[in-house]
C-alpha positions in Angstrom: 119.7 165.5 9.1 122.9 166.1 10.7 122.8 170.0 10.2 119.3 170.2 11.4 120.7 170.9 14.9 123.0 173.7 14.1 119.3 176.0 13.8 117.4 176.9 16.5 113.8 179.0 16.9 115.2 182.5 17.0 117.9 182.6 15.1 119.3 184.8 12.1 119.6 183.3 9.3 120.8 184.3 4.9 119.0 182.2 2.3 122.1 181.1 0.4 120.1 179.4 -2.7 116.9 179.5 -4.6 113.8 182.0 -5.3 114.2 184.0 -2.0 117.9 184.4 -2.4 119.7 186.8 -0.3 116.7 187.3 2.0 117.0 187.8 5.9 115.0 186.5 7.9 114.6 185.1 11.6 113.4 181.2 11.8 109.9 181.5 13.6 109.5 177.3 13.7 111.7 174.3 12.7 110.0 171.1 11.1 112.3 168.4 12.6 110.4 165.3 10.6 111.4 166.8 6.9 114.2 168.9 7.8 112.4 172.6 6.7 112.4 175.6 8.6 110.0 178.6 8.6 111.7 181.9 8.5 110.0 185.3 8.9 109.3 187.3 5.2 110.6 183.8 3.6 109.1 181.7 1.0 105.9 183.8 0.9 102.9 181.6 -0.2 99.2 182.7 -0.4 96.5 180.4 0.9 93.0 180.8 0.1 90.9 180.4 3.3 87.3 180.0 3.9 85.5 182.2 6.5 84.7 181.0 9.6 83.6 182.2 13.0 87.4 183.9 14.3 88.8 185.3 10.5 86.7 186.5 7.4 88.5 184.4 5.0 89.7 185.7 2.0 93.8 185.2 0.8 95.5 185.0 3.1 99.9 185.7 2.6 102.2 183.4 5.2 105.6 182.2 5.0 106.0 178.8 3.8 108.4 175.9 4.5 112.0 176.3 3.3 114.9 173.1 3.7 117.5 173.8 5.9 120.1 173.4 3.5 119.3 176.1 1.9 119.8 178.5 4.9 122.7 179.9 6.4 123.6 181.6 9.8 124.5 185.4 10.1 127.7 186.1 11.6 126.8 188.1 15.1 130.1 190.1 15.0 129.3 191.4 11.1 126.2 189.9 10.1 127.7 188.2 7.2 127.0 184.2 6.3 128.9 181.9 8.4 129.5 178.5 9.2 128.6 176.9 12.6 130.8 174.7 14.9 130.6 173.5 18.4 132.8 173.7 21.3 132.9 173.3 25.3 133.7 176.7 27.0 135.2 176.4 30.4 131.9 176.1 32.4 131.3 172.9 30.6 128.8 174.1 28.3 129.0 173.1 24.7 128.0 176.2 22.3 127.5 177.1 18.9 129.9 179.8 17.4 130.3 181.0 14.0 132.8 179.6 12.2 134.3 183.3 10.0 134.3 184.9 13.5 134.8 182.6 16.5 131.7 184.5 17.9 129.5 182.5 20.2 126.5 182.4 18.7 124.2 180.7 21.5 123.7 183.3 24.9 
């Protein structure tokens, strides 16, 4: 669960393994209790839903979970897939920054 906190809501990310290989994508939610993330155009699944009084039912195509392990951030400076460390900058604050670049990922 340790690399869990290296992703946040919002940020780019490579899948690096598995069906959806080589997809890009931005992670819309993270699922803390089983370590899976949600990213946008990911993992597509269809669900078969039953009309009600807001949606007419029908199939219905969403992104599914995907484990964090299989993701990997995109390099700001080249959009590549990087590693993530963290470090203190001089204000105190401790940031993420890709690892191939030295670029700070967090604003």
């Amino acid at each position: 669960m340790s690399g869990l906190s290296k992703f946040k809501k919002g940020d780019k990310v490579v899948v690096i393994t598995g069906r959806d290989k080589g997809k890009r994508g931005e992670i819309l939610k993270i699922l803390t209790k089983n370590a899976r993330a949600i990213v946008q155009g990911v993992n597509k699944v269809k669900r078969h839903t039953r009309p009600s009084n807001t949606s007419g039912g029908g199939i219905i195509e969403k992104e599914g979970a995907i484990a964090v392990s299989n993701l990997s951030h995109l390099d700001p400076k080249d959009d590549t897939p990087t590693r993530v460390g963290f470090k203190f900058l001089e204000d105190g604050r401790k940031v993420r920054y890709a690892k191939r670049s030295g670029e700070v990922i967090d604003s």
